[in-house]
LUMLUMBA-452621 format. One record per residue (C-alpha): residue number from 1; x negated, y negated, z negated. Coordinates in pm, whole numbers, plus 32768, in hexadecimal, padded with zeros to 4 digits. Example, Ala and Ser with C-alpha at 12.3 -4.5 7.8 and 13.67 -1.06 7.14 Angstrom:
% LUMLUMBA-452621
{site 1, {7B32, 81C2, 7CF4}},
{site 2, {7AA9, 806A, 7D36}},
END
This chain:
% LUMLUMBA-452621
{site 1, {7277, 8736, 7B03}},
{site 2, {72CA, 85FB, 7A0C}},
{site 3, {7404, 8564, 7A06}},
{site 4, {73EC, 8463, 7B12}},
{site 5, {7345, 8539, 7BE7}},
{site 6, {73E0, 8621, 7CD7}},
{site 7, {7529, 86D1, 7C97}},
{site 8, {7543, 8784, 7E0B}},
{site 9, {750B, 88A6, 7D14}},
{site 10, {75AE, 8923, 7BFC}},
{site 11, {75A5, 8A90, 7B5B}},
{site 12, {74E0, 8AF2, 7C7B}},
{site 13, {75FC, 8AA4, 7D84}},
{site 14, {75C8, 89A5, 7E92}},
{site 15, {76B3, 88B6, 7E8F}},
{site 16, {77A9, 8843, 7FB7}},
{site 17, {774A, 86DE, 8063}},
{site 18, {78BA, 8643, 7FC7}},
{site 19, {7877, 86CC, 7E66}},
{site 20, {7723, 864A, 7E62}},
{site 21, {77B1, 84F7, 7EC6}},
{site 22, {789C, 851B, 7D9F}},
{site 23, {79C5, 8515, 7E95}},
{site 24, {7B31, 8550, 7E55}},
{site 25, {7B22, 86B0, 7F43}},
{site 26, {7CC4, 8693, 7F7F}},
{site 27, {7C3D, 852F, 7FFA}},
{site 28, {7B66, 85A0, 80C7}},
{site 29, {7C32, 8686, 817C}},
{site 30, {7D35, 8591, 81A2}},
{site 31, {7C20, 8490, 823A}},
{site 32, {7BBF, 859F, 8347}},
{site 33, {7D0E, 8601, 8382}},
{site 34, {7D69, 8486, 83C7}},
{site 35, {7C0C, 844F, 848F}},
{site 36, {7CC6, 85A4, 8573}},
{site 37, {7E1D, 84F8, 856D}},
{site 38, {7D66, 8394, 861B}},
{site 39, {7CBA, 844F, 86E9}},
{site 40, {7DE5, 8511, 879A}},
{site 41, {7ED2, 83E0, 87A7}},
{site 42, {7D94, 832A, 884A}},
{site 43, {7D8F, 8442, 8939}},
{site 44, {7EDD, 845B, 89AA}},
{site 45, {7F0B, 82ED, 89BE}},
{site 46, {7E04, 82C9, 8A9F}},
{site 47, {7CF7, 8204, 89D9}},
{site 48, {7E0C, 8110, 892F}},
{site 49, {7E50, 8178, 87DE}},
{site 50, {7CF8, 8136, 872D}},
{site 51, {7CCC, 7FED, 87DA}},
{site 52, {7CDA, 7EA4, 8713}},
{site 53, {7E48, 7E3C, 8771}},
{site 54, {7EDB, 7F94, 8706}},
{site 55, {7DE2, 7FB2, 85A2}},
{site 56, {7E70, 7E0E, 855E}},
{site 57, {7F9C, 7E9D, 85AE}},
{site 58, {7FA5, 7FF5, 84C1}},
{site 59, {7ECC, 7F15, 83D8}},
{site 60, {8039, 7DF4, 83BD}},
{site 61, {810D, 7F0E, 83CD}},
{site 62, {8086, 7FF4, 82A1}},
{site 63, {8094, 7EB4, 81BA}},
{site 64, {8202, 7ECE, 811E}},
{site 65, {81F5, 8036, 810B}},
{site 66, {80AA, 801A, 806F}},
{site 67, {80FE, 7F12, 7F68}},
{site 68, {8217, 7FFF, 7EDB}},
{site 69, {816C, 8132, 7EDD}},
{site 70, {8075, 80B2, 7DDE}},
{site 71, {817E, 8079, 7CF8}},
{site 72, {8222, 81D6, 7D61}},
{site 73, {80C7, 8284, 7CD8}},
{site 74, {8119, 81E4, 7B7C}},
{site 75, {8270, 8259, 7BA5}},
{site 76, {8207, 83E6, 7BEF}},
{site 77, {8116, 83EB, 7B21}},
{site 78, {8202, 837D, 79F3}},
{site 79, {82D0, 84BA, 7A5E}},
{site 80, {83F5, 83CE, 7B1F}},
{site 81, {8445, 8385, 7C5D}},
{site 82, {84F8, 825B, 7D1C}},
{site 83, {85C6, 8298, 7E45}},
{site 84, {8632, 8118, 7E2A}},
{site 85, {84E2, 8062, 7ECA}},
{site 86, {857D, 801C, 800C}},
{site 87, {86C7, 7F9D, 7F8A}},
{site 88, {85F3, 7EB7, 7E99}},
{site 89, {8551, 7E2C, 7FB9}},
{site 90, {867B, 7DE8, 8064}},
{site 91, {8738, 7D1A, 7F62}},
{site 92, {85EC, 7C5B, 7F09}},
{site 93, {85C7, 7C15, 8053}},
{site 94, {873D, 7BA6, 8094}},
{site 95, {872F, 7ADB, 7F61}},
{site 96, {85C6, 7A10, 8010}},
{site 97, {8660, 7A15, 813B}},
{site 98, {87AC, 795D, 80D7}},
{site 99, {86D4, 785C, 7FBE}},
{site 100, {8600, 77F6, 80C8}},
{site 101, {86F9, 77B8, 8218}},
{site 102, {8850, 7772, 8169}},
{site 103, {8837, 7718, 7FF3}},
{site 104, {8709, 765C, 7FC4}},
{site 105, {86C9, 757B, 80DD}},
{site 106, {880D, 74B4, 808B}},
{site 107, {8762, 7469, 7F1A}},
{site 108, {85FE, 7417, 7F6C}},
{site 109, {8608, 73AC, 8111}},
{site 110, {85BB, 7485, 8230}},
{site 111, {8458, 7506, 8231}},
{site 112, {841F, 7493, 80C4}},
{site 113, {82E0, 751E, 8052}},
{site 114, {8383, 759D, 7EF0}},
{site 115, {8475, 7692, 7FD1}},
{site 116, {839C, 77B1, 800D}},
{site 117, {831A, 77A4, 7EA4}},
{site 118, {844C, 77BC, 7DFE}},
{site 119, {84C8, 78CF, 7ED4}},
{site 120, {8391, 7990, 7E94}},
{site 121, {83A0, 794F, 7D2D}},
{site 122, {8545, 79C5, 7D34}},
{site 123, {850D, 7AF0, 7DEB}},
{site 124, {83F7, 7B54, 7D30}},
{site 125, {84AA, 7B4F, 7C00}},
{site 126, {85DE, 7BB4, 7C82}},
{site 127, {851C, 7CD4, 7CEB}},
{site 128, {8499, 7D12, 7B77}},
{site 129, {85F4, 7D24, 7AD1}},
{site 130, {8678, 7E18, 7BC2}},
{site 131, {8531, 7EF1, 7B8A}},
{site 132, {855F, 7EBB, 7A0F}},
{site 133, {86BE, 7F10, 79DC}},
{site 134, {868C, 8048, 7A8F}},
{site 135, {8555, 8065, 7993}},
{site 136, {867B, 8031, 785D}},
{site 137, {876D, 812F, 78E2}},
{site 138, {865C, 8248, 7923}},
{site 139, {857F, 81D4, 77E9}},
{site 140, {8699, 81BB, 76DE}},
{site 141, {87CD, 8252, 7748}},
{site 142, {871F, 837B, 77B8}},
{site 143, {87BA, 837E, 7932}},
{site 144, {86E6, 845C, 7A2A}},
{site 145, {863A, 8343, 7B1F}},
{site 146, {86BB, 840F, 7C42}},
{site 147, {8807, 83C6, 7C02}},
{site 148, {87C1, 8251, 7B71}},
{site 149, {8711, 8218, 7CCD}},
{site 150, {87C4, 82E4, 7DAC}},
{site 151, {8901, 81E8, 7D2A}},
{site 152, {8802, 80C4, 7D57}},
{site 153, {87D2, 8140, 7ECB}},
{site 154, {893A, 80FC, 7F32}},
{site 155, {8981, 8002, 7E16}},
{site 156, {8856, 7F10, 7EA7}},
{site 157, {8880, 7F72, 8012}},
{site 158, {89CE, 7EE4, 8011}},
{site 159, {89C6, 7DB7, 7F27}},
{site 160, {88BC, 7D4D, 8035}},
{site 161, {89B1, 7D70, 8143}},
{site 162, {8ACD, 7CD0, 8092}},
{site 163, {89BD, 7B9B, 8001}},
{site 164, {897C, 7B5C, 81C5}},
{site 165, {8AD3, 7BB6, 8225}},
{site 166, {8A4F, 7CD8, 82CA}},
{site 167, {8994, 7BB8, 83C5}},
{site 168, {8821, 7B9E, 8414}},
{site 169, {877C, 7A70, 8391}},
{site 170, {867A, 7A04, 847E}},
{site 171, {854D, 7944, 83AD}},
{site 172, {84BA, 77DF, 8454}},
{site 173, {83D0, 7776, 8346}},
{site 174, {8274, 77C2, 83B5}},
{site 175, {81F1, 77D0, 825A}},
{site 176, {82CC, 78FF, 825C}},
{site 177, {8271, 79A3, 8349}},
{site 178, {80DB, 798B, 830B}},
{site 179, {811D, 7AC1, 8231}},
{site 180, {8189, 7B7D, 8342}},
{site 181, {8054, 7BC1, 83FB}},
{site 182, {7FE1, 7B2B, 8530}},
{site 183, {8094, 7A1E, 84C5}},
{site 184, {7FB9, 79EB, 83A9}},
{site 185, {7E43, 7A4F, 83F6}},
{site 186, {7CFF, 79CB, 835B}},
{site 187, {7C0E, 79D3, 84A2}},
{site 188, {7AAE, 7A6A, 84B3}},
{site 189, {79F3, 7982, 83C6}},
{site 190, {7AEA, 79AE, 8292}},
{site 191, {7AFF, 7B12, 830F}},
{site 192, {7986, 7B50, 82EE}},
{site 193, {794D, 7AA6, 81C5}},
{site 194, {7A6C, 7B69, 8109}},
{site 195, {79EC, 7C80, 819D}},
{site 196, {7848, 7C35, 811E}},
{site 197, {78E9, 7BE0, 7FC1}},
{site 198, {79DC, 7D3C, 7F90}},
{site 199, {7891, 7E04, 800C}},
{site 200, {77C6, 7D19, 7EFF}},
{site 201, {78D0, 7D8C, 7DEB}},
{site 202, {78F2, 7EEF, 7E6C}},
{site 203, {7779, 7F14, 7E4C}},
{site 204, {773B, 7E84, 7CF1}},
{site 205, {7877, 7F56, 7C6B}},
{site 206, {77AF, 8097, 7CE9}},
{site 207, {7675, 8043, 7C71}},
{site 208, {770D, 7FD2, 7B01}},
{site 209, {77DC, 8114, 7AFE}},
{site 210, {7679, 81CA, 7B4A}},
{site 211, {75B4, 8109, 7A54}},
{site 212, {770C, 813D, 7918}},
{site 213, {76BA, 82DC, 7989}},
{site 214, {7525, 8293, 7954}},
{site 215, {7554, 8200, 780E}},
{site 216, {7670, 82DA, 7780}},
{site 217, {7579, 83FF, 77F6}},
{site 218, {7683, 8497, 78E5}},
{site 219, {7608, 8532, 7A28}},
{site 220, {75EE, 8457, 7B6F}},
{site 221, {75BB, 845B, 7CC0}},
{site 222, {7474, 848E, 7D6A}},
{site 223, {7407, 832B, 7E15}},
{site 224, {7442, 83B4, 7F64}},
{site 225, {75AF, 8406, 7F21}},
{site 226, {75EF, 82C1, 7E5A}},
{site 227, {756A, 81F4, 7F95}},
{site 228, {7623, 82D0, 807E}},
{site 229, {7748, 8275, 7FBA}},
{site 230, {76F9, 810D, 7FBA}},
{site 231, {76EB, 811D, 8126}},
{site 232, {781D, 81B5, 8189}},
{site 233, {78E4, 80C3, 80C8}},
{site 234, {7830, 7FA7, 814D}},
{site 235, {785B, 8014, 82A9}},
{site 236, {79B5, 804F, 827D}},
{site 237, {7A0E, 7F12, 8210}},
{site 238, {7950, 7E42, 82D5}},
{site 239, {7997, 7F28, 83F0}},
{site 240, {7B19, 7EED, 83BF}},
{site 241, {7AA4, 7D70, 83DE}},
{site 242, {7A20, 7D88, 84F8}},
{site 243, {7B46, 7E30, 85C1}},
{site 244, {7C2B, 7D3A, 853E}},
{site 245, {7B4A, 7C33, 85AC}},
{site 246, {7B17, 7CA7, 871A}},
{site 247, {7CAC, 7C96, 8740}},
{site 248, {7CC0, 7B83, 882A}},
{site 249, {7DFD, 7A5D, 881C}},
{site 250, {7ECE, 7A78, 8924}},
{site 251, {7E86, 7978, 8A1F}},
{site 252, {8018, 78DB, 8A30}},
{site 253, {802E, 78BF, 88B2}},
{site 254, {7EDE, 7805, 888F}},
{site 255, {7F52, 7731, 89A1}},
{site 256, {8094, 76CC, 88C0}},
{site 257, {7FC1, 76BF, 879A}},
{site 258, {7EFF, 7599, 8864}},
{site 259, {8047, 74ED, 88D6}},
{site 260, {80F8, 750D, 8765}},
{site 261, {7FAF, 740E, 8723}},
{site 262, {7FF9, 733B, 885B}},
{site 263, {7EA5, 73CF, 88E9}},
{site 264, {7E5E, 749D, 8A4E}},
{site 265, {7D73, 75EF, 89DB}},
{site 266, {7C23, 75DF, 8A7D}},
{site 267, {7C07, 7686, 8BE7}},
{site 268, {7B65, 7808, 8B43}},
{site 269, {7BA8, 77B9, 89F5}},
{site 270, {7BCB, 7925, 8905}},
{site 271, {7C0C, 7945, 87B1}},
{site 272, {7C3D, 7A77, 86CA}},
{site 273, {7D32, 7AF3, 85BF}},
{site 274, {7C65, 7B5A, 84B8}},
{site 275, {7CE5, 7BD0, 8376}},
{site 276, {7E6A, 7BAC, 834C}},
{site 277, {7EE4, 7B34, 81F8}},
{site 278, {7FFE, 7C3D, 81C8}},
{site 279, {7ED8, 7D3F, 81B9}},
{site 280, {7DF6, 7C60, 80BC}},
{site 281, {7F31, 7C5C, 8015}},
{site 282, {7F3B, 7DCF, 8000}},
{site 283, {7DA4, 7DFF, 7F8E}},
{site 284, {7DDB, 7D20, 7E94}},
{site 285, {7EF7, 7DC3, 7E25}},
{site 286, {7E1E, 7F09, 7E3A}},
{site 287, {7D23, 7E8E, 7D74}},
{site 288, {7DF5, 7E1A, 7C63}},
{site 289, {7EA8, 7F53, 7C47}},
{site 290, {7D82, 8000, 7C31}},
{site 291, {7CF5, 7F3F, 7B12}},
{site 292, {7E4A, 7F4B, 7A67}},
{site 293, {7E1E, 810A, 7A91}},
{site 294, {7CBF, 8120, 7A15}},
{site 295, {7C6A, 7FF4, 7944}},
{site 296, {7DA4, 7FA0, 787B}},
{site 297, {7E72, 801B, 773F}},
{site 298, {7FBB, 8025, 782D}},
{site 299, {7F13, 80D4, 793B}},
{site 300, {7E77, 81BD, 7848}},
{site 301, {7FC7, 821C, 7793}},
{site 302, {805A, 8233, 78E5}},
{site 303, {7F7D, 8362, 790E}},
{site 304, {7FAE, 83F0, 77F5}},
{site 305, {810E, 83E6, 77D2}},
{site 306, {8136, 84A0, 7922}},
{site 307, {801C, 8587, 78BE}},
{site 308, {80CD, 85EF, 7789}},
{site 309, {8215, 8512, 773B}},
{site 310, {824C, 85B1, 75E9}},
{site 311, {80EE, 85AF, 7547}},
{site 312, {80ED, 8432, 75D6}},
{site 313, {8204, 83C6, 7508}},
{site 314, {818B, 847C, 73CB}},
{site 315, {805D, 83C8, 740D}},
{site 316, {8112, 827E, 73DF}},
{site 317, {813C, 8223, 7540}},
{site 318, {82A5, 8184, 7595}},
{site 319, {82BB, 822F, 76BB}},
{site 320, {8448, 8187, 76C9}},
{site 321, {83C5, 803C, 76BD}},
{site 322, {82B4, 80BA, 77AE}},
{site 323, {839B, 8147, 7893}},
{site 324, {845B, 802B, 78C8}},
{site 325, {8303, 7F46, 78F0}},
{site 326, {82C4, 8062, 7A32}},
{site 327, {840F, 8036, 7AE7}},
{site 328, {83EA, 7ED7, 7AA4}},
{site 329, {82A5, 7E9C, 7B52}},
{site 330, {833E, 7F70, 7C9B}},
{site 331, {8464, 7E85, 7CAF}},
{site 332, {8340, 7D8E, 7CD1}},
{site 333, {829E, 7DF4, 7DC0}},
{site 334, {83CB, 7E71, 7E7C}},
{site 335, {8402, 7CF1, 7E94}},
{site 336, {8289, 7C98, 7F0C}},
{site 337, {82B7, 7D93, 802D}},
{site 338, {8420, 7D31, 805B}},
{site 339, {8382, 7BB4, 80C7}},
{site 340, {8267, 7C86, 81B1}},
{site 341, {834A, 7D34, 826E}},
{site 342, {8424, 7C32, 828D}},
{site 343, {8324, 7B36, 8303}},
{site 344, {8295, 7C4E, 83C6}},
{site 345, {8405, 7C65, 8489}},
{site 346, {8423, 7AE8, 842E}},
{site 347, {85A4, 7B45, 83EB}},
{site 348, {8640, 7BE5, 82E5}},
{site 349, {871E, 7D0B, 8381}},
{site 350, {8854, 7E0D, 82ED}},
{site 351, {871A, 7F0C, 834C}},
{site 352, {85FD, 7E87, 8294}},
{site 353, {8535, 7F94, 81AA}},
{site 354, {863C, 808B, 8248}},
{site 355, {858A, 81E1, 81F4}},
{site 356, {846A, 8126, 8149}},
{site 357, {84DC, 820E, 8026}},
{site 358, {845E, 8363, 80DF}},
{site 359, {831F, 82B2, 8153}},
{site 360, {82A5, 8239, 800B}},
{site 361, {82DD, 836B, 7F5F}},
{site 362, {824C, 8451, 8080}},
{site 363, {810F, 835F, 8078}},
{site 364, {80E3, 836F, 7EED}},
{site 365, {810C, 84D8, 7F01}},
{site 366, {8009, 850D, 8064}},
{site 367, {7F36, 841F, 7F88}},
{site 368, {7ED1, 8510, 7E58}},
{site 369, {7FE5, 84D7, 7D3D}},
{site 370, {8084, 8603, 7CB9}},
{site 371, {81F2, 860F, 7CB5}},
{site 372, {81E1, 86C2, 7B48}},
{site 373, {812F, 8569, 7AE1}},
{site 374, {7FDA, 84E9, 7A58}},
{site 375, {7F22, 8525, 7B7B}},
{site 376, {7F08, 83E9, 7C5F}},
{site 377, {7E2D, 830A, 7D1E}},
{site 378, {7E61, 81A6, 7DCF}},
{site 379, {7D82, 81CC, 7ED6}},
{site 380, {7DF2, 8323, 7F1E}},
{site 381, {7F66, 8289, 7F6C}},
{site 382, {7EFE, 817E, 803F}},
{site 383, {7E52, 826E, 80EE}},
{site 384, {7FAE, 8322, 80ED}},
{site 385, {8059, 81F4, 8141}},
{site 386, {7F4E, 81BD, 8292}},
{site 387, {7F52, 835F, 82F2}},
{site 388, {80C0, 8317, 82FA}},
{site 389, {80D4, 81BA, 83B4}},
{site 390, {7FCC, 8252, 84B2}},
{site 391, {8084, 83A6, 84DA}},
{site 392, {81E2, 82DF, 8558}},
{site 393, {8138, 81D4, 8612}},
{site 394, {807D, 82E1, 86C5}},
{site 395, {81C4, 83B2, 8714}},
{site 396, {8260, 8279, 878E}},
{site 397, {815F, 8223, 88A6}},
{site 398, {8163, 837E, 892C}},
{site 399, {82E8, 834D, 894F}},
{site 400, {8371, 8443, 8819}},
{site 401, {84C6, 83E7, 87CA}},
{site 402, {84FB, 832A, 8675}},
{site 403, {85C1, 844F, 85DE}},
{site 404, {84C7, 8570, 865D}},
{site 405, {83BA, 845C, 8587}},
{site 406, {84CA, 8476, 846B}},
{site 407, {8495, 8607, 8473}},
{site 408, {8311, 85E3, 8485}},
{site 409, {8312, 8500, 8359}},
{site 410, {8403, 85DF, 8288}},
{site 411, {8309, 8715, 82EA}},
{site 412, {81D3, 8670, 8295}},
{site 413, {825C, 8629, 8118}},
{site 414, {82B0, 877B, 8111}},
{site 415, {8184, 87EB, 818C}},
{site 416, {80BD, 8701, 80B3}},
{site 417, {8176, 876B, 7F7A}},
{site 418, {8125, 88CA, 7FDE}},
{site 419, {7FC9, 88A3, 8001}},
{site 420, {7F9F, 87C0, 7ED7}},
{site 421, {801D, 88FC, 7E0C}},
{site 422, {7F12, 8A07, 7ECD}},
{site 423, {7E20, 8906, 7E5A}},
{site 424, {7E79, 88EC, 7D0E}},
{site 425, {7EBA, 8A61, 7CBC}},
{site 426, {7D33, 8A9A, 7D4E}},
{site 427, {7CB5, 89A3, 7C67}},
{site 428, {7D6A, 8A00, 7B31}},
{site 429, {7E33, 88AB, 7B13}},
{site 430, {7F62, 89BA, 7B67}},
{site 431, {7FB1, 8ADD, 7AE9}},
END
């Protein structure tokens, strides 16, 4: 057996299907588990939650959650934590949502095409200061980032309220509120052709990461497993395509649509959401994180910092100056999702991001990364972030009260931290 041939076998031991695929086995289990979980809620909901609506739906509502959790891996990993993601969302998104209805139209006119950009642009770096300062006080004055961010929690929470005077802002601008969801979809053309070009990429990165093995003369794949690899990815994405595209329009709102244009809609006329852009928002945001974990210096001394802090910093690493560079990219994209969900609800409310702190932490952790750091994926937390989203969307169509939901998600991190230790301890990550 040569090195790109068959490796179903090694030391005379067959090998299972998911470790001949190469696949992440905690992964795994967490795919079938959430494969189980649709399945029940589609069962007792009568055939309604795996139907295009509801995945659109879940698909909107996982974005903000999803957003911070990949900054929440970098956070674990590093050995912190940040209980003051849901707070930075609010103010970000009370700042935006003042700029853009009260401050900002007096300056440049009413529907001004420089609003939205400049509130974008102030949030954002809004957003980044607040991160970074908590960075300084847990990277050089050597405060735990509990108690930094549990102070940010109530600090944040309540400089929001105080920014709106504890009112809801409602948001008109439509250019707003296209990052919100259905609001702001691509349609079935776009939609496909993203969709052919991510399966294009996905299928050149596996064979070049097959081909880098080959020629470093590390083991591979057989062809069989590479291709079923290939395939499942391709089917997924293009299969995730092509629910979104059979979610029909509403009949009434393409009829205003036609009127807003001075037009009457065609007598049987349909049309299809497609792709939103809150959740391109989120895979690009996936995909850069990703690259920043595995093919940069910062992601790289992320890893090893939370791996071994000590050793790191003998090795020359500034893990202050690195710290602070960690918080400050959360606070970032605490402010992305904080204009998502606020498009999403197109208002700004006292309860935005209210809790988002339990969700993104319970998704990073359900997603793989180990609490004791340097152990983390991206995809693995959005896949968190969706088990999650699914899990409470699911309890709310069979009628669950929202604080029996509350306990469920509180047991599930439990539960997931648990198991994430039983896994580790078997595998010798853990002793």
């Amino acid at each position: 057996m040569n090195n790109a041939g068959s490796t179903a076998q090694q030391g005379g031991q067959r090998r299972s299907f998911a470790d001949t695929l190469e696949l992440d086995k905690r992964l795994f289990g967490m795919l079938i588990a959430f494969a189980i979980l649709c399945a029940v809620f589609h069962l007792a909901t009568n055939g309604t939650f795996l139907t295009p609506r509801n995945i659109f739906n879940i698909s909107v509502q996982t974005v903000s959650v999803g957003i911070m959790a990949t900054g929440m891996v970098f956070v674990i990993v590093a050995r912190h934590i940040d209980l003051s993601v849901g707070s930075m969302l609010a103010i970000s998104s009370a700042v935006m949502a003042i700029l853009q209805t009260r401050f900002l139209p007096p300056t440049f006119g009413l529907g001004s095409p420089v609003i939205l950009p400049l509130t974008i642009v102030a949030g954002l770096i809004l957003g980044t200061c607040i991160g970074a300062l908590t960075g300084y006080m847990v990277g050089y004055q050597r405060i735990p980032s509990f108690i930094v961010t549990l102070g940010g929690l109530l600090i944040y929470r309540n400089l929001a309220w105080y920014a709106t005077n504890g009112q809801s802002v409602a948001l008109t601008d439509p250019n707003v509120l296209m990052f919100g969801g259905s609001e702001g979809v691509l349609g079935p053309t776009i939609s496909w052709l993203l969709g052919a070009v991510a399966s294009v990429l996905a299928v050149v990165a596996v064979l070049n990461s097959r081909r880098a093995k080959q020629r470093h003369g590390f083991m591979v794949k057989p062809a069989w497993a590479e291709g079923t690899l290939i395939a499942l990815i391709v089917g997924a994405i293009m299969g995730f395509i092509g629910i979104l595209n059979s979610y029909e329009i509403p009949a009434q709102k393409l009829k205003r649509l036609f009127e807003a244009r001075g037009e009457t809609m065609p007598e049987g006329y349909v049309a299809y959401h497609g792709l939103p852009i809150s959740v391109l928002i989120l895979i690009i945001v996936a995909v850069v994180m990703t690259l920043v974990a595995q093919k940069t210096r910062f992601g790289r001394y992320i890893f090893a910092t939370g791996g071994n802090p000590d050793a790191a910093e003998l090795s020359g690493i500034n893990t202050r100056f690195l710290t602070v560079k960690i918080f400050a990219l959360m606070g970032f994209l605490c402010a992305l999702a904080g204009l998502i969900a606020q498009a999403r609800l197109q208002s700004h409310g006292n309860d935005i991001g209210t809790l988002d702190e339990l969700k993104v932490i319970a998704a990073t952790v359900i997603g793989g990364t180990a609490l004791s750091g340097g152990i983390g994926t991206i995809y693995g937390a959005l896949l968190g972030a969706l088990v999650m989203q699914s899990l409470q969307s699911g309890m709310a169509m069979v009628g669950v009260d929202t604080p029996f939901q509350n306990i469920v998600v509180g047991a599930v991190l439990i539960v997931a931290v648990w198991i994430d230790i039983i896994y580790r301890k078997r595998t010798g990550a853990l002793k």
